[in-house]
FIZA-486765 format. One record per residue (C-alpha): residue in one letter; x, y, z. Coordinates in nm, 2 decimals. Layout:
% residues N
+---+--------+--------+--------+
: r :      x :      y :      z :
+---+--------+--------+--------+
: a :      X :      Y :      Z :
...
+---+--------+--------+--------+
***
This chain:
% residues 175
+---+--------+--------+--------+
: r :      x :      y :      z :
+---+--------+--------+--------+
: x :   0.80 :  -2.12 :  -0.47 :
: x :   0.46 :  -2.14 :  -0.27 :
: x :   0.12 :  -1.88 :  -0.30 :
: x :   0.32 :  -1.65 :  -0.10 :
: x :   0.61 :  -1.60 :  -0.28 :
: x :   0.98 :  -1.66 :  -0.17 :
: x :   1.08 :  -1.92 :   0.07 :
: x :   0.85 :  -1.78 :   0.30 :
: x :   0.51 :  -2.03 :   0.44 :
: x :   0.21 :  -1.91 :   0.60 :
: x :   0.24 :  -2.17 :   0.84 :
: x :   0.55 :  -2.08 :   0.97 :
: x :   0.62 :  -2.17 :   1.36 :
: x :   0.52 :  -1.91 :   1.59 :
: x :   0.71 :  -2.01 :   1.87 :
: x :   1.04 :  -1.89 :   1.62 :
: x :   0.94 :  -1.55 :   1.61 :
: x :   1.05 :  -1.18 :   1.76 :
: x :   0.72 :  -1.08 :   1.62 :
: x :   0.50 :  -0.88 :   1.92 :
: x :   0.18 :  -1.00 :   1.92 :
: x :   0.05 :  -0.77 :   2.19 :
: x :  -0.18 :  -0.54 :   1.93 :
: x :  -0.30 :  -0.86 :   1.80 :
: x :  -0.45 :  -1.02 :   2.09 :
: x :  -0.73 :  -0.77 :   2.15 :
: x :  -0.81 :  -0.76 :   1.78 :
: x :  -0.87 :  -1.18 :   1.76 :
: x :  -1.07 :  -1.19 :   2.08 :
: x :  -1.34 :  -0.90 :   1.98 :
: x :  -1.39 :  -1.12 :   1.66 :
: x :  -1.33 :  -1.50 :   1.75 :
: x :  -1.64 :  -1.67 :   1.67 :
: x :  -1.78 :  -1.40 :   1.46 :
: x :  -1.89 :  -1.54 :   1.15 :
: x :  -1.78 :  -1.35 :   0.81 :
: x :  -1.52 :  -1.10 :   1.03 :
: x :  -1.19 :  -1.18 :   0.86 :
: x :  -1.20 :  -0.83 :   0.66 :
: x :  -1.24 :  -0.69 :   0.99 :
: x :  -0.97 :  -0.81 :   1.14 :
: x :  -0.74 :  -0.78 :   0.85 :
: x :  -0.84 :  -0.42 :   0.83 :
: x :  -0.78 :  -0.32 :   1.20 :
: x :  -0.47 :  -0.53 :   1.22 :
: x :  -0.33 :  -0.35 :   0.91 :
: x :  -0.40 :  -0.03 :   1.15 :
: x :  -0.23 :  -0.13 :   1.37 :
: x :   0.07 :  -0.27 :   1.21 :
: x :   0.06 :  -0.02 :   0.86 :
: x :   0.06 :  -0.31 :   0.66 :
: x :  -0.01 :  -0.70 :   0.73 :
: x :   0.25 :  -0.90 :   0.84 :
: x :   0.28 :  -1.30 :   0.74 :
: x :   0.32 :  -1.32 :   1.14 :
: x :   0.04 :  -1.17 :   1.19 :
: x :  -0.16 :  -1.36 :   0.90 :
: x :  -0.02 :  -1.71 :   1.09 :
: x :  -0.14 :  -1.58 :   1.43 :
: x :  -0.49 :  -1.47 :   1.26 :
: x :  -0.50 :  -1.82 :   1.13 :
: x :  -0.40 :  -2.02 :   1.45 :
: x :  -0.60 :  -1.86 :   1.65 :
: x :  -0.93 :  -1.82 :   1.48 :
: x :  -0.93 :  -2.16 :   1.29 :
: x :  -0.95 :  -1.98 :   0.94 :
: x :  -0.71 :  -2.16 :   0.70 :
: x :  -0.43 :  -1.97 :   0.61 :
: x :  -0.45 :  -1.98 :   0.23 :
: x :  -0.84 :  -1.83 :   0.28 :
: x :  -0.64 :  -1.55 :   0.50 :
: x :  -0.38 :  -1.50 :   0.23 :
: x :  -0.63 :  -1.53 :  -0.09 :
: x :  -0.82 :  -1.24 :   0.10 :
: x :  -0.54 :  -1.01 :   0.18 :
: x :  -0.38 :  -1.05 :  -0.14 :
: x :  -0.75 :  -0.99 :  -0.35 :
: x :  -0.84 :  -0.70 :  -0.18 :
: x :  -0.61 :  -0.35 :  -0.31 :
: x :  -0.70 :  -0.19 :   0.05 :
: x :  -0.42 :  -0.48 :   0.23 :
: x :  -0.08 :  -0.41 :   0.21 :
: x :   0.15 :  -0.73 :   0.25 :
: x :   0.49 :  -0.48 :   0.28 :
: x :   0.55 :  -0.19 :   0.46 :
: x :   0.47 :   0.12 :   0.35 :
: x :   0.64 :   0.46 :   0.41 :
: x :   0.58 :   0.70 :   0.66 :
: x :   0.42 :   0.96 :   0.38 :
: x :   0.17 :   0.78 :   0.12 :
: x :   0.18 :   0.93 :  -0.21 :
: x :  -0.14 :   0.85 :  -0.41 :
: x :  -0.08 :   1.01 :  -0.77 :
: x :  -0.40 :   0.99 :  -0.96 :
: x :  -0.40 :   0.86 :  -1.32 :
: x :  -0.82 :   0.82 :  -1.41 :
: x :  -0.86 :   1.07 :  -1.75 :
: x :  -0.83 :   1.41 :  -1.62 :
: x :  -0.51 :   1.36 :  -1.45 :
: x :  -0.37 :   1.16 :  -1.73 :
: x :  -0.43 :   1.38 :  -1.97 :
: x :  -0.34 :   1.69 :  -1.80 :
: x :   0.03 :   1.55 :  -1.73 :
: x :   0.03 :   1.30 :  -1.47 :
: x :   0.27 :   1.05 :  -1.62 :
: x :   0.51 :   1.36 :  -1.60 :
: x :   0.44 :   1.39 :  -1.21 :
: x :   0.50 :   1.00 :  -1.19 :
: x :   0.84 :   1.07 :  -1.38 :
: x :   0.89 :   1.38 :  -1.13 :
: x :   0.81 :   1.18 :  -0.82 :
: x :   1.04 :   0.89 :  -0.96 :
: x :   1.35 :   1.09 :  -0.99 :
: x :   1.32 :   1.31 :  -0.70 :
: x :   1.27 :   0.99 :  -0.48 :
: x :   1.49 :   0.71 :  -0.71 :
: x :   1.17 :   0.49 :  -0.62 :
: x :   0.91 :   0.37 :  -0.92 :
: x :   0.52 :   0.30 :  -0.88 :
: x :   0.44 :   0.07 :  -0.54 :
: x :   0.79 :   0.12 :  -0.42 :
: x :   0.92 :   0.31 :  -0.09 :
: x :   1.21 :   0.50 :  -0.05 :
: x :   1.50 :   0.34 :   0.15 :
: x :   1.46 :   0.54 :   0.40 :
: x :   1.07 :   0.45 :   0.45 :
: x :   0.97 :   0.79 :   0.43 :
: x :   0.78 :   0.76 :   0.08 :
: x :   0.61 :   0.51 :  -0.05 :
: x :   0.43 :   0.58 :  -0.42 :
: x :   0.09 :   0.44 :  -0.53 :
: x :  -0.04 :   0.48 :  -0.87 :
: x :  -0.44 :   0.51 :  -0.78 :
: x :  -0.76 :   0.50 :  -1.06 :
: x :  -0.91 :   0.79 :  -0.93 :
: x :  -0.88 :   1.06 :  -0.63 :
: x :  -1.23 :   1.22 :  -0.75 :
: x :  -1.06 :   1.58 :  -0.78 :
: x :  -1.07 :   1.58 :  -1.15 :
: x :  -1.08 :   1.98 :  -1.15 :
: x :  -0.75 :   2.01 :  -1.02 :
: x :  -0.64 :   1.74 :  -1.20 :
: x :  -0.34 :   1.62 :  -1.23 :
: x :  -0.36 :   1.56 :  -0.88 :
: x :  -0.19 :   1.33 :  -0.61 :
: x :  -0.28 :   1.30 :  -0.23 :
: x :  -0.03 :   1.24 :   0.04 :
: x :  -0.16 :   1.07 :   0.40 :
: x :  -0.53 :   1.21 :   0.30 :
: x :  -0.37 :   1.60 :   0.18 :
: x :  -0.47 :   1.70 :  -0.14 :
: x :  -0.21 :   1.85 :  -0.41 :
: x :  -0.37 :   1.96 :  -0.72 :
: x :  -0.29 :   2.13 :  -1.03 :
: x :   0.06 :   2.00 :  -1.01 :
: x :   0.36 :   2.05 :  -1.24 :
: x :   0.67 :   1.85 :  -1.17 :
: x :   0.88 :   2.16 :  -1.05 :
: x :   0.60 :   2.21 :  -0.79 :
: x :   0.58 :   1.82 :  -0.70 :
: x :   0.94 :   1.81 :  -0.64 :
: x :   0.90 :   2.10 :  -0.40 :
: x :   0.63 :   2.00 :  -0.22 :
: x :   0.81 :   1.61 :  -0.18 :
: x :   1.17 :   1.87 :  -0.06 :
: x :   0.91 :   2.03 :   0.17 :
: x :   0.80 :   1.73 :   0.35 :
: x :   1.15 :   1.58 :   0.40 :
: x :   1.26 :   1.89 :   0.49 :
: x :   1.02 :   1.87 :   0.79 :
: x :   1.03 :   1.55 :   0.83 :
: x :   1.43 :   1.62 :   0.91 :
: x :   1.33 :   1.87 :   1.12 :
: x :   1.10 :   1.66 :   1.38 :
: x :   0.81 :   1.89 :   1.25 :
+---+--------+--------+--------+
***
C-alpha cells in the first residue's frame, strides 16, 4: 500500500483515463512557470472539480514538472483539499467550547441518524456530506452548524433533523 492509499499510484497512465481534462487545461497554463503556485492551482482545480481528483493530481504533476509526491504531501497537509467527493450540501457542525458544551455532540448524533452517515462521510446519495469543524466563530448561537456558507444556530436535534428534511425535501423538488 503506497502514500496514497489503496492500489491506487499517483503516477498512473494518463493516456488510460475517461477523466476530462478540459477545466484543467486553463488552470496549468495561467500558472506554468510560476514559482511557489501549486496551492493555487490545487485550490482552483478543487473549484472546479469539488474535490481533487488523483487524475487531476497526475495531470498537475505531468504537466508542470512538480513531483507528484510534493503534489500529494500538499493536498493531503492542508484540511482546505478534499481528495473524495463531497456532497452537494456541506454540513460544517461546529464543536470549539461553546458549541460543545451547549449540545453539539447531540446534533452530531441527530445529523448521524437522520442521514445514516458519521463525521467526514457523505450520504449515498451525495446529497450530504458532514464535517466536524474547530470553530464557525458564531459562539452566541452556539451549538451551531453551517451548510454551503448558511448559518443554523441555536440548534436542538428535533430542529436539525427538520432543517436536513427541509433541504431534501427541496432538493427532491428541483428547488
Amino acid at each position: 500500500m503506497g502514500c496514497c492509499g489503496g492500489s491506487q499510484s499517483i503516477e498512473t497512465n494518463l493516456q488510460n483515463t475517461q477523466f476530462d481534462f478540459q477545466g484543467l487545461q486553463s488552470i496549468v497554463k495561467k500558472y506554468k512557470g510560476v514559482e511557489g503556485s501549486l496551492i493555487s492551482i490545487l485550490q482552483e482545480v478543487q473549484e472546479v472539480y469539488n474535490y481533487l481528483p488523483m487524475e487531476a493530481l497526475n495531470y498537475i504533476a505531468q504537466e508542470t514538472g512538480i513531483k507528484p509526491t510534493k503534489i500529494h504531501g500538499v493536498a493531503t497537509f492542508y484540511t482546505q483539499f478534499r481528495l473524495k467527493p463531497i456532497g452537494k450540501h456541506l454540513i460544517m457542525l461546529c464543536q470549539g467550547t461553546a458549541c460543545h458544551v451547549n449540545g453539539s455532540k447531540l446534533i452530531e448524533q441527530a445529523i448521524c441518524e437522520e442521514l445514516n452517515i458519521k463525521e467526514g462521510e457523505t450520504t449515498t446519495d451525495n446529497l450530504f456530506t458532514l464535517n466536524n469543524v474547530a470553530c464557525l466563530g458564531c459562539c452566541s448561537l452556539s451549538p451551531v452548524m453551517m451548510i454551503n456558507g448558511e448559518t443554523y444556530g441555536k440548534l436542538t436535534p428535533e430542529m436539525t433533523k427538520n432543517i436536513l428534511r427541509d433541504i431534501k425535501n427541496n432538493a427532491e423538488k428541483g428547488a
